[in-house]
N, C-alpha and C positions, 0 to 999 in steps of 0.2 A: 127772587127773580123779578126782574122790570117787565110790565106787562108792556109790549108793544102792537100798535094796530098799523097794518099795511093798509094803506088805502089805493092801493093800485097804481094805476098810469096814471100819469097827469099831463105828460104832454110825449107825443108820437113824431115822427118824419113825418114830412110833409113833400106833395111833390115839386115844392120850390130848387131849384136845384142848388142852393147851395146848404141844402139841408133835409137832402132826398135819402142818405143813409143814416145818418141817427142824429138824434140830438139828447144830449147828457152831461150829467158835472156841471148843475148849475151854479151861479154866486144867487145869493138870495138876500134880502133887504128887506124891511120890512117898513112901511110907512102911512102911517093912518092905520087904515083897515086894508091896507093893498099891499101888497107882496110885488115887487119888483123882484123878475127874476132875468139874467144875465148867464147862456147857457150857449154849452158848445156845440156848433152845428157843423157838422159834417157830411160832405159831399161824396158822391159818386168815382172821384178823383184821387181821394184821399187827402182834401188840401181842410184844413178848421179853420171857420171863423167863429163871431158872439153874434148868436142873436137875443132878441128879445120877446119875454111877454107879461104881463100885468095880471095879477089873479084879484080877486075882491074876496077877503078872509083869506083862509089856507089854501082852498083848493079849487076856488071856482076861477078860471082864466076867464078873462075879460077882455085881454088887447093881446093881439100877435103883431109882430112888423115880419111883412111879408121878401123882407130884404136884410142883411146883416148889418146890426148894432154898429159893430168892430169888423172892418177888416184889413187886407194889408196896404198897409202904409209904408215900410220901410223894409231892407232886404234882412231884416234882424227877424220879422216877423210874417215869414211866409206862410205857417198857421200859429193861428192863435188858438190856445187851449185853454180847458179847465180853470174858469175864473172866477177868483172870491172876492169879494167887499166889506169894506164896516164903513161908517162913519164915527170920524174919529174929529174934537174940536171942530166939528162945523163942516167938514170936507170929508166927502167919500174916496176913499182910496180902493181902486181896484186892481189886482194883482193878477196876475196871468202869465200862464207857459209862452214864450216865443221861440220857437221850432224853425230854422231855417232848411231844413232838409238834414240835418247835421248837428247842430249845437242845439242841447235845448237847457233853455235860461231861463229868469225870472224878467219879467216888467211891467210896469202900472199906470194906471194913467188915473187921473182926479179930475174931479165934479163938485162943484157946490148946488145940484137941482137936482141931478139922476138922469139930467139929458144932453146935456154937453160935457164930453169928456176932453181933458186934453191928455196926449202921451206924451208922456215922461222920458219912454227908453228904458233901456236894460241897465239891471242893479247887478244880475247877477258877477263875479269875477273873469276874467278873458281869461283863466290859465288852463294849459294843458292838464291832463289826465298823470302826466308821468312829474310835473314841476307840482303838483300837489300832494299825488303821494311821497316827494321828497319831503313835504312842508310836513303833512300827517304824521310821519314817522321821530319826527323831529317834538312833538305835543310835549308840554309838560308834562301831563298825565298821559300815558298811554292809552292810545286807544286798540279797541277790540280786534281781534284777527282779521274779521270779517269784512274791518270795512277796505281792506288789503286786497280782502276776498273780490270783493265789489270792484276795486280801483281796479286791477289785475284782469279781469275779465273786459273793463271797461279800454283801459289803456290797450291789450292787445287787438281790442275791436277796431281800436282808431288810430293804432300804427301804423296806417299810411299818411293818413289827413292830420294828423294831429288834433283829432274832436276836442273841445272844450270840458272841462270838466262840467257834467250834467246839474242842475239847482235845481230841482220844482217842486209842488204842494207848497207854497206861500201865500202868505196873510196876514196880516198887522194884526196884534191885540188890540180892540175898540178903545184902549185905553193907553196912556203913553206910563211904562213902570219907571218907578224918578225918575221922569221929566224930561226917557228917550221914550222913541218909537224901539215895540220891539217887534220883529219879523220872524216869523215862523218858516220854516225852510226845512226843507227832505237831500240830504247829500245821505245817498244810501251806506248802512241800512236803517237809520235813525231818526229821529226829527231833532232839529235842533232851534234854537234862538239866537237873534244877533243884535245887539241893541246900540243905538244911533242917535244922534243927536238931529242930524241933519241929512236929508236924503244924497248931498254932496258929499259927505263924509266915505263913503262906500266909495272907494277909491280901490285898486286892488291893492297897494300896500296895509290899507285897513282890511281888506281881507283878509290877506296871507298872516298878521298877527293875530288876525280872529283862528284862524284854521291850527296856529301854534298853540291854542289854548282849547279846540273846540269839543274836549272832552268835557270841559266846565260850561259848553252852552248845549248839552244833550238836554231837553225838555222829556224823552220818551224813550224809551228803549224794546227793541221785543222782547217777552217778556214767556208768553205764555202759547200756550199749543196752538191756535189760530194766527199766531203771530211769527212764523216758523224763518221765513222767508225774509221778510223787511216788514217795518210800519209806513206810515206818511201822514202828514198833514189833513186834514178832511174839512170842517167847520170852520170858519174863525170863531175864537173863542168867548164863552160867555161869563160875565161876570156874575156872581153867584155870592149870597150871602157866606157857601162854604167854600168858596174857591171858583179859582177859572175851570168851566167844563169846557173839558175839549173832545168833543166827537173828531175818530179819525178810522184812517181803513188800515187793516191789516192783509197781508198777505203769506198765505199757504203754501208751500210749494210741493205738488202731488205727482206721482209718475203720469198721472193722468192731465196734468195741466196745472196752473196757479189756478186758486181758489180767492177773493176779496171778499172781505168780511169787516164789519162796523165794530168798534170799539169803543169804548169809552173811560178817561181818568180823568182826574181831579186833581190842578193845582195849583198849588201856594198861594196868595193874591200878591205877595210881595217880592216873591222870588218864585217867577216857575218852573223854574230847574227843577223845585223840589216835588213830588207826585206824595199827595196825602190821600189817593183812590185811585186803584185801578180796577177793573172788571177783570177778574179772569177766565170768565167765556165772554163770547162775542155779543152786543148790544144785539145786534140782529143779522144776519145772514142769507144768504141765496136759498129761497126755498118755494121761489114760484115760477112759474114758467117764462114769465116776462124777463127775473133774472137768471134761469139758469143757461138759456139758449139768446142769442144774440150776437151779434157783430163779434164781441168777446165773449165766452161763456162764462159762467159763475163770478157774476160780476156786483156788489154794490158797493157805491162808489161815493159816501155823505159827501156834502159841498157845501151846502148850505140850513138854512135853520131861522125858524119864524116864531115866537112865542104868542097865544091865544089863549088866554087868562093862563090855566095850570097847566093848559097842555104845550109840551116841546112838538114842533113841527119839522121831520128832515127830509131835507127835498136832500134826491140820490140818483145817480147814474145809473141806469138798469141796463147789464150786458152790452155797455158802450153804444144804446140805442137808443132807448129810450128813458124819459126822466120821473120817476114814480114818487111817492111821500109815505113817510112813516111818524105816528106821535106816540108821546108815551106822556104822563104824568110825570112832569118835570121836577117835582118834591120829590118821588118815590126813585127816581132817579137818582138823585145827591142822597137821600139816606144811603141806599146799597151802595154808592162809593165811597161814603162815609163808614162804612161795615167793614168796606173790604182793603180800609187798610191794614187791620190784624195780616189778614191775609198775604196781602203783597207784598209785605214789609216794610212797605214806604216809609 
């Protein structure tokens, strides 16, 4: 077992109002000895925006901005959610949920400083819920029942409006695999990858051929008891003498409510599709009061992640309120996914 220490809250609501009901799901960076973090702040209203704050080491916060980062700029992004970063060749890409009241997508915006960002706009596909699952059905490979399951709930929800088929939990690998960008993305109940040459290349015809094949870009699968529900994206990923670690969140589903919980596998450096570790209990879980009552209950929610000599640092979303940290010994981490692939058959 991986020893992990909670180090509590790290950052609370505040009575600014656009961040008077929670702030959570932060993007994390790490630079010098300072932790840039980029974190979703939600209001009274129910509308998100990004705010920010600056820590010195892991966990001492040092600068708040008493006003949002990110907010709305265009009618694509009435809230902005849940946003990760790397730097990748020289430029930080930051990725982020765009929520119209209706359609929630992927889109990102770059920096070369960490303080001037420009928006990019939405990656994710404009197709309906119902011209998708024609596409899905149509895969080379077959895909699982479920995500039928998924579409089928989704599509009857948005038979009047014609909702957009939903994208989120995105993030670039810090590194480009031959020589594209590859993007991490959650089209439920899965995680999957899509790789690109060119941020214009994402056109929706290149979707709808990605979605013909997108059983060959599953990065993740559920898998295991905590995992009952759906996965998602969590971390962007870290490059590791044994592989990409990817911290991500699992989902429960109980008579009592969904349950989120922190996972963790291990894969391939050359090809991530392939999982050479997976945990089959949860890296760590809802077990203090910060996360189990909150805006959401039973909530953690990884996003982000700071390294400090051997130790892994992961900033999390607690109960959709507030934003708390967990580290573990970052070696003893990749051994036990290295263990467990006997286990998981990978």
């Amino acid at each position: 077992m991986v020893s992990i220490k909670k180090h509590g809250i790290i950052l609370k609501p505040t009575k600014n109002a656009f961040e008077n009901k929670g702030v959570f799901n932060p993007a994390c960076i790490r630079e010098g000895n300072y932790v840039h973090m980029f974190y979703r702040a939600w209001d009274q209203n129910n509308r998100s925006t990004i705010g920010y704050c600056k820590l010195d080491g892991p966990l001492k916060v040092v600068e708040r901005m008493d006003k949002p980062f990110f907010s709305q700029e265009a009618e694509y992004e009435l809230n902005l959610e849940d946003p990760r970063i790397v730097l990748l060749d020289g430029i930080y890409y930051m990725t982020y949920v765009a929520y119209d009241g209706k359609n929630v997508r992927i889109a990102y915006a770059v920096s070369k400083n960490l303080r001037n960002f420009e928006k990019k706009g939405v990656i994710s596909p404009n197709i309906t819920y119902d011209k998708a699952e024609d596409i899905f059905r149509t895969c080379v490979l077959k895909l699982k029942e479920r995500y039928f399951l998924f579409e089928s709930y989704f599509k009857d929800k948005a038979a009047k409006d014609a909702t957009l088929l939903w994208d989120k939990d995105a993030f670039l690998f810090p590194k480009k695999i031959k020589g594209r960008f590859a993007l991490v993305h959650r089209i439920l109940p899965d995680i999957q990858v899509i790789y690109f040459k060119d941020f214009n290349d994402l056109t929706l015809k290149y979707w709808k051929r990605y979605f013909k094949r997108l059983s060959d870009f599953v990065i993740l699968e559920s898998k295991y008891w905590y995992e009952s529900r759906n996965i998602g994206g969590g971390c962007p990923p870290i490059e590791t003498d044994k592989g990409w670690l990817m911290i991500y969140h699992a989902v429960d589903d109980m008579n009592r409510g969904k349950i989120y919980r922190a996972g963790a596998a291990l894969l391939d450096k050359k090809d991530p599709t392939k999982v050479i570790g997976h945990l089959k209990e949860p890296l760590f879980l809802p077990d203090k009061k910060w996360e189990i009552k909150g805006n959401v209950d039973n909530v953690v929610f990884p996003t982000g992640t700071a390294i400090f000599g051997e130790k892994l640092y992961i900033y999390y979303g607690a109960a959709d309120e507030r934003i708390a940290v967990a580290s573990l010994n970052l070696n003893e981490l990749l051994d036990e996914l290295v263990k467990s692939r006997k286990d998981c058959r990978c």
